[in-house]
C-alpha positions as CSV (number, residue, x, y, z in Angstrom):
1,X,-5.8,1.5,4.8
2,X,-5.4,4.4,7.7
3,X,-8.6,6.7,7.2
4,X,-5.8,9.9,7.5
5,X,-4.0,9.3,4.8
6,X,-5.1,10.3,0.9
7,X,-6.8,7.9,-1.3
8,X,-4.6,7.1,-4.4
9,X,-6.6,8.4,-6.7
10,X,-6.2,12.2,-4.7
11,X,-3.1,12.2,-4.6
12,X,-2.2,11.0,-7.7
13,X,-4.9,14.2,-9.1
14,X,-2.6,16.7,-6.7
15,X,0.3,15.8,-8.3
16,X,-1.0,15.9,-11.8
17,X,-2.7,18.8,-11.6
18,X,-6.4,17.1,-12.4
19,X,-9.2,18.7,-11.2
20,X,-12.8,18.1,-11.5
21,X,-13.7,20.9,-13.2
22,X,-12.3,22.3,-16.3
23,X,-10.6,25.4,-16.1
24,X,-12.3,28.1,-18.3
25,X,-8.9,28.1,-20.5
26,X,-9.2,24.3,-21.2
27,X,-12.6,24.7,-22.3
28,X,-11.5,27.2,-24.4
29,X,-8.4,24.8,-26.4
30,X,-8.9,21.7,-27.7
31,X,-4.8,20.8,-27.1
32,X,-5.7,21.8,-23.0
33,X,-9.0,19.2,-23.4
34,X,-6.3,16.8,-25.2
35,X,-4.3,17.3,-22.0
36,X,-6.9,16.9,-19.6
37,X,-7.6,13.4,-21.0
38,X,-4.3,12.3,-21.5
39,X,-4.0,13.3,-17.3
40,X,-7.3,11.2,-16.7
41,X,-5.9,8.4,-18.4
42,X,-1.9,8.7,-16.8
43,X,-3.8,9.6,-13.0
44,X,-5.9,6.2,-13.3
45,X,-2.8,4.3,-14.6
46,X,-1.1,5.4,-11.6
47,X,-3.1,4.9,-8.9
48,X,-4.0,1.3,-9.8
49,X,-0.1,0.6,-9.8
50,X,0.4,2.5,-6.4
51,X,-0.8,0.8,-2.9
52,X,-0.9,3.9,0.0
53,X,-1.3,1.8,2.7
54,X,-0.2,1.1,6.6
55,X,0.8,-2.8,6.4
56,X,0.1,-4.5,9.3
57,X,3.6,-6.1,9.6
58,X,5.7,-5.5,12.8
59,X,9.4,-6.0,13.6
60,X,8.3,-8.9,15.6
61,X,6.5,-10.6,12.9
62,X,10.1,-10.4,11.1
63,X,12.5,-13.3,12.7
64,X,15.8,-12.1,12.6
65,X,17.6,-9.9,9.9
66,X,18.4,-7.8,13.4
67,X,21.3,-5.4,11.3
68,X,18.5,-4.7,8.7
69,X,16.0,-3.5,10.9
70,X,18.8,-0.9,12.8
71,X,19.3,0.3,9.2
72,X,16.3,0.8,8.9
73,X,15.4,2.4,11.5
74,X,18.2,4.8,11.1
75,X,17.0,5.7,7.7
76,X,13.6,6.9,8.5
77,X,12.1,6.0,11.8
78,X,14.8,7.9,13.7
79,X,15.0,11.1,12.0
80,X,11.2,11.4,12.1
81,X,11.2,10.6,16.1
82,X,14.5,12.9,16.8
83,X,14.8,15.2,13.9
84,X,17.8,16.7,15.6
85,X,19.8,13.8,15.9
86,X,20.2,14.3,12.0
87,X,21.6,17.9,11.8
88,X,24.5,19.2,9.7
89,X,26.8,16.5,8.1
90,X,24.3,13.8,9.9
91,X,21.9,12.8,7.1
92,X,19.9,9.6,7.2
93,X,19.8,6.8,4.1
94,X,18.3,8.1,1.0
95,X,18.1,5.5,-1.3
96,X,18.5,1.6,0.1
97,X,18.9,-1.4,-1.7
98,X,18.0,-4.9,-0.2
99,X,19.6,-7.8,-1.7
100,X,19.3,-11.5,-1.3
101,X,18.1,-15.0,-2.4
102,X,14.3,-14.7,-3.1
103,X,12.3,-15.7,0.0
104,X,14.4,-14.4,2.4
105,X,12.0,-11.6,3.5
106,X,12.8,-8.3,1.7
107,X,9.2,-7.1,0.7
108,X,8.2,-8.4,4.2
109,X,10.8,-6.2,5.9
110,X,10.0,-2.9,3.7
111,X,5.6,-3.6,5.0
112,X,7.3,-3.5,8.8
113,X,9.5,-0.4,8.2
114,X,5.9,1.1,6.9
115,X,4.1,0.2,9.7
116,X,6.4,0.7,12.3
117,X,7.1,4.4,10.5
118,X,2.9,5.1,11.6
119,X,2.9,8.4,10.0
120,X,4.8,7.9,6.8
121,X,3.0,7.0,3.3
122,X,4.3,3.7,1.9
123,X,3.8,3.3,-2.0
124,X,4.5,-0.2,-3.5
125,X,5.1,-1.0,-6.9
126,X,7.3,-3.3,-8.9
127,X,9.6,-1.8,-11.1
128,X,7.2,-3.0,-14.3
129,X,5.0,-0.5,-12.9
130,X,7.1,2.0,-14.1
131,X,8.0,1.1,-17.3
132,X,6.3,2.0,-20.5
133,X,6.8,1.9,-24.2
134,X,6.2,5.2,-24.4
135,X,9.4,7.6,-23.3
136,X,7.7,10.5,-22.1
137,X,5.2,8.3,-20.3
138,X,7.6,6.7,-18.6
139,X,8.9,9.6,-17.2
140,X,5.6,11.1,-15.9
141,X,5.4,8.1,-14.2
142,X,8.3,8.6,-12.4
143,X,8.1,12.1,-11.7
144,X,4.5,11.6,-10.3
145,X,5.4,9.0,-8.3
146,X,7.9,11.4,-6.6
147,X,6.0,14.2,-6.2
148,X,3.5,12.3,-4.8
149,X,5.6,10.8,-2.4
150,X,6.9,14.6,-1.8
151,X,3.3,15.6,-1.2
152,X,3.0,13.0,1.5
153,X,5.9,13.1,3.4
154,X,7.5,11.0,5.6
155,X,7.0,8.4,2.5
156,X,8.6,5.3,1.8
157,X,8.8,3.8,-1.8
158,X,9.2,0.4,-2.2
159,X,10.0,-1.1,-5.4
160,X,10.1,-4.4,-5.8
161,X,12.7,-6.4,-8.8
162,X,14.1,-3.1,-9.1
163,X,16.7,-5.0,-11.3
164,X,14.1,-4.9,-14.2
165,X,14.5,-0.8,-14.7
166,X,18.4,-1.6,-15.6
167,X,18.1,-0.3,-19.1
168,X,14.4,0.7,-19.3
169,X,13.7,4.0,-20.7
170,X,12.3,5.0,-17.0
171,X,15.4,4.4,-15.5
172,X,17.5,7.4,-15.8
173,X,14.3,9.2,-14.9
174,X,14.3,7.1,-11.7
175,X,17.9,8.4,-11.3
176,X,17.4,11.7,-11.5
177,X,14.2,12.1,-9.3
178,X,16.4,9.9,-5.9
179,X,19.1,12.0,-6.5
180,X,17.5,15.6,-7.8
181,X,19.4,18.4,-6.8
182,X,17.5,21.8,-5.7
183,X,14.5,18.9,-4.9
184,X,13.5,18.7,-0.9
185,X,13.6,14.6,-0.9
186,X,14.0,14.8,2.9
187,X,11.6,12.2,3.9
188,X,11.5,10.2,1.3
189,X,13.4,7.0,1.4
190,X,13.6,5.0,-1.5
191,X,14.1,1.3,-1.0
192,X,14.9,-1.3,-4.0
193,X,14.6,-5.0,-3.4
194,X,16.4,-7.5,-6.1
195,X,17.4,-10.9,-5.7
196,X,20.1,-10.4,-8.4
197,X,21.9,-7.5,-7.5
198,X,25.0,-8.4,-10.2
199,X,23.0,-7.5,-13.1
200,X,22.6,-4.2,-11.4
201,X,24.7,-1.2,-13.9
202,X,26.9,0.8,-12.1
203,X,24.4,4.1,-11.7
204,X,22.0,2.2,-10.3
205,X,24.0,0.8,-7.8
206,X,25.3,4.1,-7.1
207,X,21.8,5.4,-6.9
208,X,21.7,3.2,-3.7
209,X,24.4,4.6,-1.5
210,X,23.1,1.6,1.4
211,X,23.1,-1.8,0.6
212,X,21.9,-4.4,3.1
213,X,22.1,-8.2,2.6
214,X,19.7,-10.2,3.7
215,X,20.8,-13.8,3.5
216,X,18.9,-17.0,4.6
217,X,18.2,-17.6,7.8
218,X,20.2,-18.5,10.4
219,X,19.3,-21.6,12.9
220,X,18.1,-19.3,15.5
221,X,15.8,-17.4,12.8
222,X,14.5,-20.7,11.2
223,X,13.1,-21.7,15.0
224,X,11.2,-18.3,15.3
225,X,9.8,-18.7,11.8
226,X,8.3,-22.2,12.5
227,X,6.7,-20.9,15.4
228,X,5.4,-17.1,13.7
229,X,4.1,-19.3,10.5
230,X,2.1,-22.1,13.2
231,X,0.7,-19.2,14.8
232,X,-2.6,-19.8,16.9
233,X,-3.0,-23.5,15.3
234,X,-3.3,-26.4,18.1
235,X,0.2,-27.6,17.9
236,X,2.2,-30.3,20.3
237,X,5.7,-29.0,19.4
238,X,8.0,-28.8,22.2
239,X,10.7,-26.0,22.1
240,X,13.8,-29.1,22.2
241,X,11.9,-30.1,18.8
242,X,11.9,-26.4,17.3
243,X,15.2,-26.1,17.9
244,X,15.6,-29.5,16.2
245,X,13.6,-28.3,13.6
246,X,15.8,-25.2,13.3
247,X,19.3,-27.3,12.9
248,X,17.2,-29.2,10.4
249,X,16.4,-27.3,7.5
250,X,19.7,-25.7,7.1
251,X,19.8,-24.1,3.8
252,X,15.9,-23.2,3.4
253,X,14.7,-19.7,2.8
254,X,11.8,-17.9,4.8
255,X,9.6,-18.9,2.1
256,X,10.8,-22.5,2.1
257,X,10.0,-22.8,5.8
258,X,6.4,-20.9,5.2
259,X,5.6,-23.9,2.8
260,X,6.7,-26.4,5.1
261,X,4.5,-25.0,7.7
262,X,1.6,-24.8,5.4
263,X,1.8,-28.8,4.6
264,X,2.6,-29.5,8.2
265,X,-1.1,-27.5,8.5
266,X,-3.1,-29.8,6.3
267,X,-1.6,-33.3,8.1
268,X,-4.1,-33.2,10.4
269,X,-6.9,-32.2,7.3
270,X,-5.9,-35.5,5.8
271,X,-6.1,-37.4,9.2
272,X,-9.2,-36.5,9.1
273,X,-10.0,-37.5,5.8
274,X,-8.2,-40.9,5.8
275,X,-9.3,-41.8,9.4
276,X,-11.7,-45.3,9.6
277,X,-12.2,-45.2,13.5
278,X,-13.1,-42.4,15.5
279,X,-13.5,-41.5,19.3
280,X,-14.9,-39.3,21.8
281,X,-13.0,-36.5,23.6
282,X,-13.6,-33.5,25.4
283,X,-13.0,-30.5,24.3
284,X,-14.4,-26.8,23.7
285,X,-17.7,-25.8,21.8
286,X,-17.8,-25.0,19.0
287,X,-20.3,-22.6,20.0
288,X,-18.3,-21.0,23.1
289,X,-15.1,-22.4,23.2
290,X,-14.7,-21.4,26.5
291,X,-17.7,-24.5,27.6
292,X,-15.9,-27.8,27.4
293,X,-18.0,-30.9,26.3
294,X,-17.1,-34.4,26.4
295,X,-19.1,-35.7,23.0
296,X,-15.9,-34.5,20.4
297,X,-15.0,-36.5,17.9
298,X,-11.2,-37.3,16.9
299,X,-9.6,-39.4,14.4
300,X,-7.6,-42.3,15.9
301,X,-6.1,-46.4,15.2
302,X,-8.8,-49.0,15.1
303,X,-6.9,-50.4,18.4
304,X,-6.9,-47.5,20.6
305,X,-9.5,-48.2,23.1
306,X,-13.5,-46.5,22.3
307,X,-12.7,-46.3,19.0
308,X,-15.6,-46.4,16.9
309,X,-15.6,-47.4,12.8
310,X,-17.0,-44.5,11.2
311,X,-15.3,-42.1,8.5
312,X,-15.7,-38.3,8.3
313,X,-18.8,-38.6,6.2
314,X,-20.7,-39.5,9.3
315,X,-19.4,-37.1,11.5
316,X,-21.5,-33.9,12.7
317,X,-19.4,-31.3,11.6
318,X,-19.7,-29.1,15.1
319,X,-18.5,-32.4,17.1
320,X,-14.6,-32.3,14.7
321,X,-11.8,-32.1,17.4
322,X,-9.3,-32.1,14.6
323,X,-5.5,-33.3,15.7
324,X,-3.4,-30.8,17.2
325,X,-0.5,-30.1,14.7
326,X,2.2,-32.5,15.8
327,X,6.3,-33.1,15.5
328,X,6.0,-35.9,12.9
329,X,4.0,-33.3,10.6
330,X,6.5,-31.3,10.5
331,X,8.5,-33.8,9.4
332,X,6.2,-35.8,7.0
333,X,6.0,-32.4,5.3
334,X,10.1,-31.5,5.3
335,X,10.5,-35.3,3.0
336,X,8.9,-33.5,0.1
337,X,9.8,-29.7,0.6
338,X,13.1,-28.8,-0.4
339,X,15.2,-26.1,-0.3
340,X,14.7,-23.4,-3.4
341,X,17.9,-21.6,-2.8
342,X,21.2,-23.1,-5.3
343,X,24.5,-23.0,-3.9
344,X,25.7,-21.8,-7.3
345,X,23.5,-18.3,-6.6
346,X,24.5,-18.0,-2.9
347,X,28.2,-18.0,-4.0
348,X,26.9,-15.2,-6.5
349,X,26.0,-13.5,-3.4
350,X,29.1,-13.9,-1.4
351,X,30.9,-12.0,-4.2
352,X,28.7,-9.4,-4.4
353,X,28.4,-8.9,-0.8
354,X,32.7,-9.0,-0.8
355,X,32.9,-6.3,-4.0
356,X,30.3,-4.0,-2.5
357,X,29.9,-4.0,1.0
């Protein structure tokens, strides 16, 4: 969390009103004391539901969803960098919704519009957060929330399944507050994320005027995933077998491919644990892995020449040279990860896309 910004708990007291100390006239009333505790309760309900944070996400670290970003960027990044670009009838996106299969990246992309916006305030909460039994909780909820992100300004609130206010008693609330009249909401974007924006009502959809798809990802996309989710890990994967690996898996969501990945990260684990013949190779300390020694230990076939019958058991662990991650893991690990994504909802998408966009 960036040092400069607010604690939750602060801001969440500025916007109720809470103080430290008593007022003399709250000392005097035992309805104001009532009050005061009520407040204490509401302010800690809050801030537990609200993250104020700078995400350490970067439009990099998203692969692809290129129209997104630019939308995004237009809706707050832009206006904060060149104020005067949005003068006049020249307003940026208030309230923007991004729909799509689950896994495709939405929460991921609204943590790089916050970091990438390094001055604004990002509060994230799923929409349960803001629901209550209670009517006129519900609405304090929302109308703290707001003023908080009014106080704090740029902001960004994120709610996640914001499909789940449709008929909540915090909804119309919720309504109100994105589009209050006589209310300054400059700088304050609003983005929804749902992945079943058809059971959306009508005022909600309304509520957000933009409305961005973002669909699975495309060949190109799917390569650069497999590389962002392998990251620094010892891998042998050449960029013909990425791209194979892209044409491949057709159909698979950013979250499919992250779990593909994350088997294809344990293959070598289980090498390990499986391997009856080891043998020696260099490689660098474990120590100071820039000193390369020659005593390492990797798994291998009982053939291969040196190998030595021995199972991890006997192995010093600082002498592991673990396999580097390899083409055939990722495949080992595509047999038994599937695609999550049903054609049956993706046609639900190509109509709502066609109705509303």
């Amino acid at each position: 969390m960036d040092p400069l910004l607010p604690k939750a708990t602060e801001l969440v007291a500025i916007a109720t009103g809470r103080s430290d100390r008593k007022s003399a006239k709250s000392s005097e009333s035992d309805d104001d004391e009532e009050e005061d505790a009520y407040k204490e309760e509401f302010s800690n309900q809050l801030s537990g539901a609200i993250i104020i944070e700078r995400p350490n996400v970067k439009w990099d670290d998203v692969a692809g969803l290129h129209m997104a970003k630019e939308t995004l960027k237009e809706a707050l990044i832009l206006p904060v960098k060149f104020p005067h670009l949005f003068s006049g009838f020249r307003k940026p996106w208030k309230g923007i919704l991004l729909f799509g299969p689950p896994g495709t990246g939405k929460s991921y992309l609204a943590k790089a519009v916050a970091t990438e916006a390094n001055n604004a305030a990002f509060f994230s909460l799923s929409s349960s957060d803001l629901v209550s039994k209670c009517l006129e909780e519900s609405e304090k909820l929302v109308k703290t929330l707001f003023s908080l992100a009014r106080e704090n300004k740029p902001s960004i609130i994120f709610i996640d399944e914001v499909d789940t206010l449709c008929g909540s008693r915090s909804e119309n609330e919720f309504l109100v507050q994105m589009q209050c009249m006589g209310v300054d909401n400059d700088g304050v974007l609003v983005l929804g994320a749902t992945n079943v924006p058809w059971v959306l009502d009508s005022a909600t959809k309304r509520g957000f005027v933009k409305k961005i798809y973002i669909p699975l990802p495309e060949a190109p996309s799917r390569l650069e995933m497999f590389k962002l989710h392998l990251g620094n890990t010892p891998h042998s994967i050449t960029e013909e077998e990425f791209r194979e690996l892209g044409k491949r898996t057709d159909g698979y969501s950013g979250a499919d491919i992250q779990v593909v990945v994350r088997d294809a990260l344990m293959q070598p684990v289980r090498k390990v644990q499986t391997a009856t013949h080891f043998r020696r190779v260099q490689g660098p300390s474990r120590s100071d892995p820039n000193v390369i020694v020659d005593d390492l230990l990797t798994p291998c076939f009982p053939g291969v020449h040196g190998a030595m019958e021995m199972t991890w058991r006997d192995l010093d662990g600082n002498k592991l040279l673990e396999p580097a991650v390899s083409m055939c893991d990722i495949l080992t690990s595509l047999v038994t990860s599937k695609p999550t994504v049903m054609e049956a909802d993706l046609r639900k998408f190509e109509e709502f896309t066609d109705t509303y966009l």
